[in-house]
C-alpha positions in Angstrom: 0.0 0.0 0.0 1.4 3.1 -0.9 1.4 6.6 1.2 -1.2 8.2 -1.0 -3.2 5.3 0.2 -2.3 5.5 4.0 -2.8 9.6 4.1 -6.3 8.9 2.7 -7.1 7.3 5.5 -6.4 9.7 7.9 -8.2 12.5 5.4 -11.3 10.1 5.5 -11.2 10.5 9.3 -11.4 14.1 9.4 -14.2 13.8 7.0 -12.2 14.4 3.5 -13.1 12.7 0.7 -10.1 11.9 -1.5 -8.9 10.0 -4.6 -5.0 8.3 -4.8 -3.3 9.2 -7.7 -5.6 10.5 -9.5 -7.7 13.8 -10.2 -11.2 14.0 -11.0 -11.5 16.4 -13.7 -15.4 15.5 -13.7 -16.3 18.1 -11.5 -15.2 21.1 -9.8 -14.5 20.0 -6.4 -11.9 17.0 -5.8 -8.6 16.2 -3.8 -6.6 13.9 -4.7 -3.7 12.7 -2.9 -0.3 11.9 -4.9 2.9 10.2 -4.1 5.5 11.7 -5.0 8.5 9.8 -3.9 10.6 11.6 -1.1 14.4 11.1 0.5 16.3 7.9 1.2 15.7 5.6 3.2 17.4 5.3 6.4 19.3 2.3 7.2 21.0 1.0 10.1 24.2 -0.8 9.6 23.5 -4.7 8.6 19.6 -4.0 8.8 17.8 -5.0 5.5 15.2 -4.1 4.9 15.5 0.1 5.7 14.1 0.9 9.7 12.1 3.9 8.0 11.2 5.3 4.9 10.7 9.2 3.9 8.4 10.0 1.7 7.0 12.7 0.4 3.5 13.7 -1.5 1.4 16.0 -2.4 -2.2 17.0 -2.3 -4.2 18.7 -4.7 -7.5 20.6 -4.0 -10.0 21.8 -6.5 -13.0 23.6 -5.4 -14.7 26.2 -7.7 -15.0 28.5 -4.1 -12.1 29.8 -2.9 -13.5 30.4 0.7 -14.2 26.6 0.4 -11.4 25.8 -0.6 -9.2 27.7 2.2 -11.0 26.2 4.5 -10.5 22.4 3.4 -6.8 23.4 3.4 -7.3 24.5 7.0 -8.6 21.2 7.9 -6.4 19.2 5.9 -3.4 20.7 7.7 -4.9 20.3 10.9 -5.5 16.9 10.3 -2.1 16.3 8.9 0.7 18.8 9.3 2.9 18.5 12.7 1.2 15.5 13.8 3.5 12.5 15.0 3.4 9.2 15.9 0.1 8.2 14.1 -0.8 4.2 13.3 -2.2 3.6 9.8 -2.4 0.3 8.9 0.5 -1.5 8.7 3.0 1.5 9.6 3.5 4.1 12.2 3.8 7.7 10.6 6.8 8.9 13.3 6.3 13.1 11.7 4.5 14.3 9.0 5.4 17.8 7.8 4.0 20.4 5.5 7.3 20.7 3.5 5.7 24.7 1.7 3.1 26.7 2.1 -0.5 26.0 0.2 0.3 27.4 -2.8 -2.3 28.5 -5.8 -1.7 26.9 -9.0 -4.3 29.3 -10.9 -7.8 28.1 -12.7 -8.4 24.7 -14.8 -10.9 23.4 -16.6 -13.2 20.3 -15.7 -15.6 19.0 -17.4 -18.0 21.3 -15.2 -16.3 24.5 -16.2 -13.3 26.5 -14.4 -12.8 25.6 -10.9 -9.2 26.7 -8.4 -6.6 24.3 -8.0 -4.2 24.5 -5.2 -1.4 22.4 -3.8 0.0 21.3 -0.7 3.3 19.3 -0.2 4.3 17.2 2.4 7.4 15.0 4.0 6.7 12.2 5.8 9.0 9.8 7.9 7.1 6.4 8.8 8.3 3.3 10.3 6.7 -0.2 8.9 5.2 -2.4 11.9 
């Protein structure tokens, strides 16, 4: 299972719908949470395989409301950003990190006409269990 999958979950609990790896260009409000690949891994001499993994991704938020959409990037980074030690599954997130600011990426069109994109980027460091 890959990140994108495992910070989906936590985004469900906060009550955030969300796609892995893939944006829905159907409509005009979607988030969709991308793996983006991230550091090393660190190892500890004669350990195989690595004791934790860093990885990074991103997620992307469309919403045709800008007010909206702050406000989904307020939860998603309260849900996410800073936090530490979190189970998911089959790992233990030890940080997660907002690696930039939200940033605004401009308009794009959907199939439902123009709606705001924005992105937010984070580093992870999680330990397999």
């Amino acid at each position: 299972m890959t990140v994108a999958y495992l910070i989906r979950t936590l985004l469900t609990a906060a009550n955030i719908t969300a796609s892995v790896n893939y944006m829905d260009f159907t409509v005009t409000d979607a988030i969709a949470v991308m793996d983006t690949g991230g550091m090393a891994s660190d190892y500890t001499h004669g350990t195989s395989p690595a004791i934790d993994d860093n990885p990074s991704f991103q997620i992307l938020i469309h919403d045709a409301s800008k007010t909206d959409a702050n406000t989904t990037i307020d939860t998603i980074l309260a849900t996410l950003d800073g936090k530490m030690n979190i189970v998911s599954g089959t790992v233990t997130f030890i940080e997660i990190r907002q690696s930039s600011p939200a940033i605004y990426l401009g308009k794009v069109q959907t199939d439902k006409g123009e709606t705001n994109e924005y992105s937010l980027n984070f580093n992870a460091k999680l330990r397999r269990n």
